[in-house]
N, C-alpha and C positions, 0 to 999 in steps of 0.2 A: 932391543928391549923397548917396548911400547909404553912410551911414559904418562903420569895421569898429567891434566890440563886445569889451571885454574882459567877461568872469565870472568874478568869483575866489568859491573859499567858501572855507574849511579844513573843510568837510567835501562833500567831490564824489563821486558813487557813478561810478568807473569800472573796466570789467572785473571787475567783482565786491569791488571794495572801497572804502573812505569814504579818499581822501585828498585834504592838501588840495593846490588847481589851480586855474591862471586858464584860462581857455577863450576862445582867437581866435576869435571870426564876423565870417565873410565874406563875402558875399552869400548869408546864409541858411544855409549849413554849417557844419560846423566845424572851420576851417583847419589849428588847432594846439590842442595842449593844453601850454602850458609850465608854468611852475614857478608855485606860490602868490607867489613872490617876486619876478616879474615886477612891473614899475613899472608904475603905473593912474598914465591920462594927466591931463593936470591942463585949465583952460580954457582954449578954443580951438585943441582940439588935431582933428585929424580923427577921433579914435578917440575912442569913446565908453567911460568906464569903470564899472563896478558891480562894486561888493563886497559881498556880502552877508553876511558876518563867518560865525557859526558857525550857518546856515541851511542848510540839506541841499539841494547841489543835484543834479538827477539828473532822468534822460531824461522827457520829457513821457509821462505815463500812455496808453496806446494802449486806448481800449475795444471789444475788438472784437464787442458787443453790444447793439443802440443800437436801440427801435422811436422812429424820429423821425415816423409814421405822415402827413407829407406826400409829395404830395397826397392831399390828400379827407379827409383825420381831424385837419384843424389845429385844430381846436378840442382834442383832444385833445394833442398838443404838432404842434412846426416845427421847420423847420430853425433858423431866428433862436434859439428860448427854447431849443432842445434842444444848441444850441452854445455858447451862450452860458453855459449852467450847466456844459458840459464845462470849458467854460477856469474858470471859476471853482473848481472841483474839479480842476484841477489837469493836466485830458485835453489831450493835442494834435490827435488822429486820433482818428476814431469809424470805425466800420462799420457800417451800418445793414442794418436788416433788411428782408427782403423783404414783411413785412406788418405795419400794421395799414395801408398807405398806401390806394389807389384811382388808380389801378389797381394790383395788387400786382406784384411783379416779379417776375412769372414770364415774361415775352417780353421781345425785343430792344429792342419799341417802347414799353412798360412801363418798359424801364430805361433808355432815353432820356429820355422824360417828365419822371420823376423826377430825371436827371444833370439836367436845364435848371430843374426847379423851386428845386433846391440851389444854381447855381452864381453868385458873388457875393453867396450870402446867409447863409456858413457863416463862425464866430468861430475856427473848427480845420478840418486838414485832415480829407476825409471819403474813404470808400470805400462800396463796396455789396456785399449779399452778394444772388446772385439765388435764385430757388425751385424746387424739382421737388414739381410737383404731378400726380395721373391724367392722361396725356394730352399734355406738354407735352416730351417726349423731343425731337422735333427746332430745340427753343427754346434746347436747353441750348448746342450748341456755338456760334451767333451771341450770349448771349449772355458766355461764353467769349474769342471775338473782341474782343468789347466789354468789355472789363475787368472784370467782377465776378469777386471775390475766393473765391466757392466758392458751396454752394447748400444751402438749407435746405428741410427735409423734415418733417414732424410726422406720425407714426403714430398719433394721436389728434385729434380733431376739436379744431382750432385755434384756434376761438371766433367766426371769421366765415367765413361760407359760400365765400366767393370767394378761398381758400385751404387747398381739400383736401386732408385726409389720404389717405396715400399705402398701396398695401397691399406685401407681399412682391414679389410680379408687375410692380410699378409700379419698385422696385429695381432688377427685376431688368434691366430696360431701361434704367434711368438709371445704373447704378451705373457699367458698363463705359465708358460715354462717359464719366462723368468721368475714370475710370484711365486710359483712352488719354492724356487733357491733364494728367493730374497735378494735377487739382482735389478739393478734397476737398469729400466730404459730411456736411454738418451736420447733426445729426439732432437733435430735442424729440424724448426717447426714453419713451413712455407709451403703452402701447396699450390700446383698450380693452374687451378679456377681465375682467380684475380691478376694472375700472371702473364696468362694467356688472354684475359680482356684488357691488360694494359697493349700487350702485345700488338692486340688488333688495332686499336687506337694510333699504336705508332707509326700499322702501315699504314691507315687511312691517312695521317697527318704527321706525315713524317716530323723530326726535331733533330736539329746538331747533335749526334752522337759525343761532341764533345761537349757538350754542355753537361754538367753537373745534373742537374732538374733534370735531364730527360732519361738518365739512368736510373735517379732518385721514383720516377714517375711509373718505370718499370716494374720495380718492386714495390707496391703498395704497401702501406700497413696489414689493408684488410688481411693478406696472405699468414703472416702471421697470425694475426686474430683466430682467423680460422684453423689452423691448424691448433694452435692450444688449445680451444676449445674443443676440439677433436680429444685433443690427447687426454683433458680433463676427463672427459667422457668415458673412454676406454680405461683408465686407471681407477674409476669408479666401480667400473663394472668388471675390471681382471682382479683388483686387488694390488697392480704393480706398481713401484714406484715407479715415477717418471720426472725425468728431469731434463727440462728446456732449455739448451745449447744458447750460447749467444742472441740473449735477447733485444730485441731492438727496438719494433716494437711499444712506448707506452699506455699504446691504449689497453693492450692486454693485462695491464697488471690487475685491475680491479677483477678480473675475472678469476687469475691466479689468488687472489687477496682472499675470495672470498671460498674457493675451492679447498686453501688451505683451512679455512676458517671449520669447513665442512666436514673436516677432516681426510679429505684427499691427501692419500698421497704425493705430492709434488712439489720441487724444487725448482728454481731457476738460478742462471746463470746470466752475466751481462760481460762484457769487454772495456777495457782502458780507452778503446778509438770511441765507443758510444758514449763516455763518459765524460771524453777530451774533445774531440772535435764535433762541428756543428756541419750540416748540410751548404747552410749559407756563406761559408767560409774555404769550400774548396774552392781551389781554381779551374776552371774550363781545364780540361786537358791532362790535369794532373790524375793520372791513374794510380795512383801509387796509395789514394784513397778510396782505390774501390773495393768491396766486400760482400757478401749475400748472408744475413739482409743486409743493408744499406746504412750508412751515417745519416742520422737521419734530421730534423730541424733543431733550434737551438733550445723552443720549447720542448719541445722530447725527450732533448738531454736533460733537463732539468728536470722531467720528471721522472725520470729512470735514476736521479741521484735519491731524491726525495722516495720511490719505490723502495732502494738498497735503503738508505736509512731505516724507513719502517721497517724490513727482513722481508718484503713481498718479493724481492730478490735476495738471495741468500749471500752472494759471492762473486767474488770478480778475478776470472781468467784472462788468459791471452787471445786465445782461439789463434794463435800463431800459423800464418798458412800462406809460407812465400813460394817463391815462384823462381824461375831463370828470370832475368832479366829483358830479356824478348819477348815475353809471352805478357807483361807490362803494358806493349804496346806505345811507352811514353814518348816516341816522338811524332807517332800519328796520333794520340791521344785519344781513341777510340773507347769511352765507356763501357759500350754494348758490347764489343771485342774482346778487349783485355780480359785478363783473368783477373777473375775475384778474390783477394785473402789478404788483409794485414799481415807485414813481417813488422814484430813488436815484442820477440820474450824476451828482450835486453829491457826493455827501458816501461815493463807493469808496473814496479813498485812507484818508481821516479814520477810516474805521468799521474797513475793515480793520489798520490800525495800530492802533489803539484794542484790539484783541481780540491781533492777532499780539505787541506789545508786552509784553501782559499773561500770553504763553505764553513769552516768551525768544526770537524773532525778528527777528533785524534788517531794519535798510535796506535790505540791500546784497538780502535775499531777495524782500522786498517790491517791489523793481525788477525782478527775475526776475520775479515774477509776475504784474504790473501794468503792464511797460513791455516788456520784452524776450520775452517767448514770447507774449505775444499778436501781438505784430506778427512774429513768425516765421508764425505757424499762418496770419495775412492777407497771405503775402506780402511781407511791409513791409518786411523785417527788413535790406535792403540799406539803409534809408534812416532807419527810424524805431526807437526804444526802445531805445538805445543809446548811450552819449555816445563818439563814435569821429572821430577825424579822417574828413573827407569827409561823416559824416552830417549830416542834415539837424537844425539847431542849433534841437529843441523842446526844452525845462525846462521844470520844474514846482522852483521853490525854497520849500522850506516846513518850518517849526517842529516837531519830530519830538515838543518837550517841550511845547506851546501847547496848552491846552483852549478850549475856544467850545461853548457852545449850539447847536444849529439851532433856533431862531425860524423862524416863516412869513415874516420879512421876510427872512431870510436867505438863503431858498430860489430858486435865478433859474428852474430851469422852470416852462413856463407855468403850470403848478397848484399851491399848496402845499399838496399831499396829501400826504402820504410818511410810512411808519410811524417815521422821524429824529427826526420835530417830538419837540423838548422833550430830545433825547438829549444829553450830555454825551459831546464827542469830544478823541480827542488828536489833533494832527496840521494844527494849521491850514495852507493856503496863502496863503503870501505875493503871490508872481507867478508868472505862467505867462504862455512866451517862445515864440513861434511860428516858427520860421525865421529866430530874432535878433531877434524884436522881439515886444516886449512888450504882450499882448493882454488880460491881467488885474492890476492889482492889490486886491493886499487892502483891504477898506474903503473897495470902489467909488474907488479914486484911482486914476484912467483918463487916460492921454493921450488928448488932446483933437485932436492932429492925426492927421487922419483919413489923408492921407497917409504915416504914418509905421507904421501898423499896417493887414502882409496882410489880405485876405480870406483865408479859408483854400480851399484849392485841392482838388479830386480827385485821388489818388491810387491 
């Protein structure tokens, strides 16, 4: 028998403010939200009680960024280690991305594939986002049919060949079929004009490939620049939403500022590594901070916080995208070599509190941007990042004043690469609650019946 669940905290993030609330679940929703002073049931009652005293609790983190790169790149992460550090970190729903998998998801039969290799083997709910690549226009509305949640696009060579860059012309056929469906288009906004004149520069004048600056030098801002402005343009003129992937980037935002203002459709995105660290702060050699685009100066970072504040960025993901450990490169430390991708869905909530905290932002914003407009821009937003009667009952309950290390022991995806190791954060989690039942606690204290904790389902 599936019993109901009380949650009380005296500090509950609902509708935009911390008060405190006991929360009914009910087969997985959530039924009622009554008073903090409602009576938690005592033993052998049918109703399960937890109090989590002065613990923040609030909607299950939604990341709507996630390369879980199964099948065909498990060595690199899976479903199993890639969910598994969601719930640990606080996520309840991921959305994964269209590449580094094998086969990538750019067809119906691609995102089949990948639905059956996922399903029973996810620790959080999952979604998929599918791809427009050269070529692949009459794929988009079957996979449409088939529930992926919008579709990503890279104006720059992507890093594996079996996931081409798209040119204007390629747009200009995909764009209208998504705005007929109301799907929007994801873009990795870098094209590579400005990419290729850093390029030239480097062979005239060569630079230490281990040096920080000369990877930083490669990826210019301008590259970005130009390609929003691009997409600006096209969403003008198709009608499509479009929403820009890990932004990095601030000189772009006045243009995004003002295109919103315009009423364009569009959206952006930023990451926890743009937000936390600074360009002038890596060390020669350490790869384990490289990404496309780039970490970029300390000025930049600060105006990409002050961007997210005003809503000229909307939200802050993972863009979670590790690697083997070899492919690192970290003991030659080759920048221009190494693969590009932060591994970081363990420690969004932590890193970004940790910095938002340290600027005078609360809770109540930090759920805006980590729980509630992500899962609007996927869709979700009828079901997920939200604590509302009727939604579906995920929490993330966790210590807003708590510090903790990341140690490599503490790290659950598959690799413990992550430029985190060694970082002092605020923000620990306690548990994280999946459809009413709980699917992490802190310091690995796990229920141990397997019948009592979902799988996490598709969405």
């Amino acid at each position: 028998m599936v019993r109901d669940t009380l949650f009380r905290s005296l500090r509950t993030v609902i509708d935009g403010a911390i008060v405190p609330a006991t929360i009914l679940v009910r087969e997985g929703r959530v039924a009622a939200i009554e008073s903090y002073e409602t009576t938690l049931p005592s033993g052998g009652s049918d109703v399960e009680g937890i109090d989590v005293g002065r613990s923040v609790l609030m909607a299950g983190l939604v990341d709507g960024h996630v390369h879980i790169n199964e099948p065909g790149r498990t060595e690199w992460e899976g479903f199993v280690t890639a969910t598994r550090a969601a719930a640990t970190g606080g996520i309840t729903t991921v959305v994964d991305m269209p590449l580094n998998c094998i086969p990538v998801t750019t067809s119906r039969d691609a995102l089949e594939t990948k639905a059956r290799e996922a399903e029973g083997r996810c620790a959080v709910d999952y979604a998929f986002w599918g791809g427009v690549v050269p070529g692949n226009a009459t794929e988009l509305e079957p996979m449409i049919d088939a529930g992926v949640r919008g579709f990503k696009c890279f104006l720059v060579h992507s890093g594996i060949d079996d996931f081409p860059d798209v040119r204007e012309s390629d747009l200009r056929v995909a764009m209208p079929i998504l705005a007929k469906h109301d799907a929007v288009q994801l873009v990795h906004a870098e094209v590579p004009g400005p990419i290729e004149v850093a390029a030239e520069e480097q062979r005239r004048r060569p630079q230490d490939p281990r040096k920080y600056s000369t990877f930083l030098a490669s990826r210019p801002r301008a590259s970005e620049d130009e390609a929003i402005a691009l997409m600006i343009r096209l969403a003008r003129e198709t009608g499509c939403r479009v929403h820009v992937v890990h932004l990095s980037s601030a000189d772009a935002l006045p243009m995004i500022e003002r295109a919103k203002s315009d009423g364009v459709r569009i959206t952006a995105e930023t990451c926890p590594h743009y937000l936390t660290f600074a360009a002038e702060d890596v060390v020669d050699g350490d790869t384990r901070f490289k990404c496309c685009p780039p970490i970029r100066e300390r000025e930049n970072r600060e105006r990409l916080w002050d961007g997210l504040a005003r809503g000229v960025l909307d939200y802050v993901v993972s863009d979670h995208s590790p690697c083997t450990p070899a492919l690192k490169l970290m003991e030659k430390g080759d920048f221009l070599e190494a693969w590009g991708g932060i591994a970081g869905l363990q420690f969004g909530l932590s890193s970004i509190w940790t910095s938002a905290r340290a600027r005078g932002f609360d809770v109540q914003t930090l759920a805006r941007w980590m729980c509630e407009r992500p899962a609007l821009l996927a869709g979700l937003g009828a079901r997920k990042g939200r604590i509302s009667r009727g939604m579906d009952a995920d929490f993330v309950v966790w210590s807003p004043d708590e510090k903790f290390t990341v140690t490599p022991e503490s790290i659950r995806h598959r690799h413990p690469v992550t430029p985190y190791e060694g970082r002092e954060l605020f923000g620990r989690v306690e548990r994280t609650v999946l459809r009413g039942a709980t699917i992490h606690l802190r310091d690995d204290r796990r229920r141990e019946t397997a019948d009592d904790a979902p799988t996490g389902t598709r969405v």
